[in-house]
C-alpha positions in Angstrom: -2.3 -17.9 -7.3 -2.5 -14.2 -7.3 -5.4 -13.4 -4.9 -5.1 -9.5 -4.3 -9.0 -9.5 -3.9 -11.3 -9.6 -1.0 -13.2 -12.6 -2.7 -10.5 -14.1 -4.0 -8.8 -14.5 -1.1 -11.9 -15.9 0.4 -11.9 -18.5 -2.5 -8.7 -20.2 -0.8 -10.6 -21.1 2.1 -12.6 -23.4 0.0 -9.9 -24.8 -2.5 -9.0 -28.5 -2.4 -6.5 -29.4 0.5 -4.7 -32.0 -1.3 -3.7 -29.5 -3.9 -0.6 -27.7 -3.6 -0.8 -24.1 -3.7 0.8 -20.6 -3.1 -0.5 -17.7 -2.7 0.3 -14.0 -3.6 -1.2 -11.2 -2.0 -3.8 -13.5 -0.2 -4.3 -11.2 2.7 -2.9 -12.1 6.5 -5.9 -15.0 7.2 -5.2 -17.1 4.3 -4.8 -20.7 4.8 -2.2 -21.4 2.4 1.2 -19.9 2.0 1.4 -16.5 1.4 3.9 -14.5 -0.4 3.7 -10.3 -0.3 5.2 -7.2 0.5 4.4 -6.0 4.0 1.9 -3.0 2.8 1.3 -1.8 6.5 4.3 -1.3 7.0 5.2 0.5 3.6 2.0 2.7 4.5 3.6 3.0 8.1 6.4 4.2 6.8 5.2 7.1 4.4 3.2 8.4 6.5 5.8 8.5 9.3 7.7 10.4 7.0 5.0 12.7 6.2 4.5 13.5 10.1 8.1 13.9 10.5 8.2 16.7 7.9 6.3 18.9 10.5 2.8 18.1 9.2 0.0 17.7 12.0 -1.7 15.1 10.1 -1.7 13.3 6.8 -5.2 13.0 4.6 -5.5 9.2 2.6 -6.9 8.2 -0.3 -7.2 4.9 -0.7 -7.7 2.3 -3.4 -10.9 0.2 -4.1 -12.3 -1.2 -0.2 -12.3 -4.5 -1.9 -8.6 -5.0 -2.6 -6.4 -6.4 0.4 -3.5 -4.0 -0.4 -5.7 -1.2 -0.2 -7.2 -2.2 2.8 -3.4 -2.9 4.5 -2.1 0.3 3.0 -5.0 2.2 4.9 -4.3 0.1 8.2 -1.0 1.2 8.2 -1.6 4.7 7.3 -4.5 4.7 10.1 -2.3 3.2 12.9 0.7 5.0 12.3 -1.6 8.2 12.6 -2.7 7.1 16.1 0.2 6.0 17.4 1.4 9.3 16.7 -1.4 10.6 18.4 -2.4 12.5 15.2 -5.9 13.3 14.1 -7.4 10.6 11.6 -9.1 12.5 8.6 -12.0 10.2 6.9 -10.3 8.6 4.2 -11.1 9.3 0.4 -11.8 5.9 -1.7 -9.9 6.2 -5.1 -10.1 3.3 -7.9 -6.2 3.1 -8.3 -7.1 5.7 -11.3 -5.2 9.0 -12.0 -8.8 9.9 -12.9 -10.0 9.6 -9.5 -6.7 11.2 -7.9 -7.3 14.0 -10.0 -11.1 14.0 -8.6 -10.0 13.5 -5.1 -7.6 16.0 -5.6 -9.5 18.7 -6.6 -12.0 18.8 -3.4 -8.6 18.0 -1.4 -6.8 20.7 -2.9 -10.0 23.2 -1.5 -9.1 22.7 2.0 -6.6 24.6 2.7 -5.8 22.5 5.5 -4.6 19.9 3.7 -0.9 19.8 4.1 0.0 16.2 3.4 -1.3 13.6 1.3 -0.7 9.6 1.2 -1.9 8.4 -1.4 -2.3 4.3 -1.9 -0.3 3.9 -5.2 1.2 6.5 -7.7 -1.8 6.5 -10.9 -3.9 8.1 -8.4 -0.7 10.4 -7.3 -0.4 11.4 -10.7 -3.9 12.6 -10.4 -3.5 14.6 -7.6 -0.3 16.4 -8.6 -2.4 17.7 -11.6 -5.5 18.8 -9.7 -3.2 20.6 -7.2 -1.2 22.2 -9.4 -4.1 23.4 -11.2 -5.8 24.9 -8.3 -2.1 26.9 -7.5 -1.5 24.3 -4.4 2.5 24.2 -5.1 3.9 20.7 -4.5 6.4 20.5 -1.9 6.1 23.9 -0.6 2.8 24.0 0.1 1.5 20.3 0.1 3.7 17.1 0.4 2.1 13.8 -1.7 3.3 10.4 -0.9 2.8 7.6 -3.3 3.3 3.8 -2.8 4.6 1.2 -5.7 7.3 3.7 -7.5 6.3 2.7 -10.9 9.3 3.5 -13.1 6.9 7.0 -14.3 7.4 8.7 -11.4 10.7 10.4 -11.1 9.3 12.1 -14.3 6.3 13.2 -12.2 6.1 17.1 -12.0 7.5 17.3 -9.2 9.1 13.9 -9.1 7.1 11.6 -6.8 7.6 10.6 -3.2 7.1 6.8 -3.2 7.0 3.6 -1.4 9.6 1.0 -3.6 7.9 -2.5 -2.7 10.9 -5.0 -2.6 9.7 -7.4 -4.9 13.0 -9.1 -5.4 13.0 -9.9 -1.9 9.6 -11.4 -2.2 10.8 -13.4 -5.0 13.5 -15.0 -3.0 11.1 -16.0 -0.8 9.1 -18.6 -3.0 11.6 -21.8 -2.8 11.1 -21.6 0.8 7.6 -21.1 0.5 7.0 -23.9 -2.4 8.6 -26.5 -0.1 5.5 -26.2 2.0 2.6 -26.2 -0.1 0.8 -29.5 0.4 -1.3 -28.7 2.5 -2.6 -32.1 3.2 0.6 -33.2 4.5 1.1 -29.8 6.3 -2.0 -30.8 8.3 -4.3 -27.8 7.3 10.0 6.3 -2.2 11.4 9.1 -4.6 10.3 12.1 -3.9 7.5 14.8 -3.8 7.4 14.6 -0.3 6.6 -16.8 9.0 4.4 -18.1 11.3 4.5 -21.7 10.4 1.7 -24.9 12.8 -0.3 -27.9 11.6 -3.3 -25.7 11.4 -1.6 -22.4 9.8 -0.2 -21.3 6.6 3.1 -19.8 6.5 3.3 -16.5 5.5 6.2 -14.6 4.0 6.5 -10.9 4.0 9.0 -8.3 2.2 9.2 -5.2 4.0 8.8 -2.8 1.7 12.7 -0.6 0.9 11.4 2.5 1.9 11.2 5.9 0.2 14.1 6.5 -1.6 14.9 10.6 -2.1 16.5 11.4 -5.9 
């Protein structure tokens, strides 16, 4: 089951015990097995690099507050900020949409501030490359914009896109190991612009994400 939503993920707390069941996605208090890609530390890891490129801090916007990955991708983005001891601008919600990068963008691209950008998958990238360009904010040089999922679009990106590659092969390998434990009745409960295992707990398995490879 692909559970990348608040409720969904909720649903598994209520599904039959004796049927077997994996979950992708699920969120870190599922009670079934889980595979995903570690998305706080893919967040963690762009905006590290953000802050290592000189900028003071590192403005987010997010996807939908509903969606688990959005929620982790902000975590990590918020924690890596604060461990830094960086200051933590309010986050901006997106819809996963270029539309609402675009929107976003465009009050972003006001401030002149801003410096650096995370941005929590590369539709709504694509959105805010266009309403910074437009408002004569050049991309690197002025303001860097990390994405996170490096669709195969974005080295085409003007300028090519920064990006978090999720390691989904790696995730992949993981489901044999995962599949052998899903009865749960036995089981007792980026380019560039810029298994815990008990009677009562699911295992989870997580791919780190690769990183942010540079073209």
């Amino acid at each position: 089951m692909i559970a990348p939503h608040e409720s969904a993920a909720e649903a598994l707390q209520r599904a039959d015990a004796a049927v077997p069941l994996v979950a992708v996605e699920a969120g870190p208090e599922a009670s079934v097995p889980v595979i995903a890609v570690d998305q706080v530390a893919g967040a963690a890891a762009a905006t590290r690099h953000l802050l290592e490129l000189g900028h003071r801090t590192v403005c987010h916007v997010t996807g939908p507050r509903e969606f688990l990955e959005a929620q982790q991708r902000a975590r990590g983005w918020r924690e890596t900020l604060a461990g830094a001891g960086a200051s933590v601008p309010e986050p901006l919600p997106g819809d996963w949409s270029a539309s609402s990068g675009y929107q976003l963008g465009r009050r972003l691209a006001e401030n002149e501030e801003v410096s650096a950008i995370f941005v929590a998958n590369d539709q709504i990238a694509l959105g805010v490359l266009r309403a910074m360009h437009e408002a004569g904010r050049r991309v690197t040089e002025q303001v860097s914009v990390v994405g996170f999922d490096d669709i195969p679009e974005a080295p085409y990106f003007t300028p090519p896109l920064t990006t978090v590659r999720q390691d989904f092969d790696r995730a992949r390998a993981t489901q044999p190991a995962c599949a052998g434990g899903t009865d749960r009745a036995r089981r007792g409960g980026g380019r560039d612009a810029a298994g815990r295992s008990g009677a009562d707990r699911a295992r989870q398995h997580r791919a780190r994400p690769t990183g942010l490879p540079v073209p």
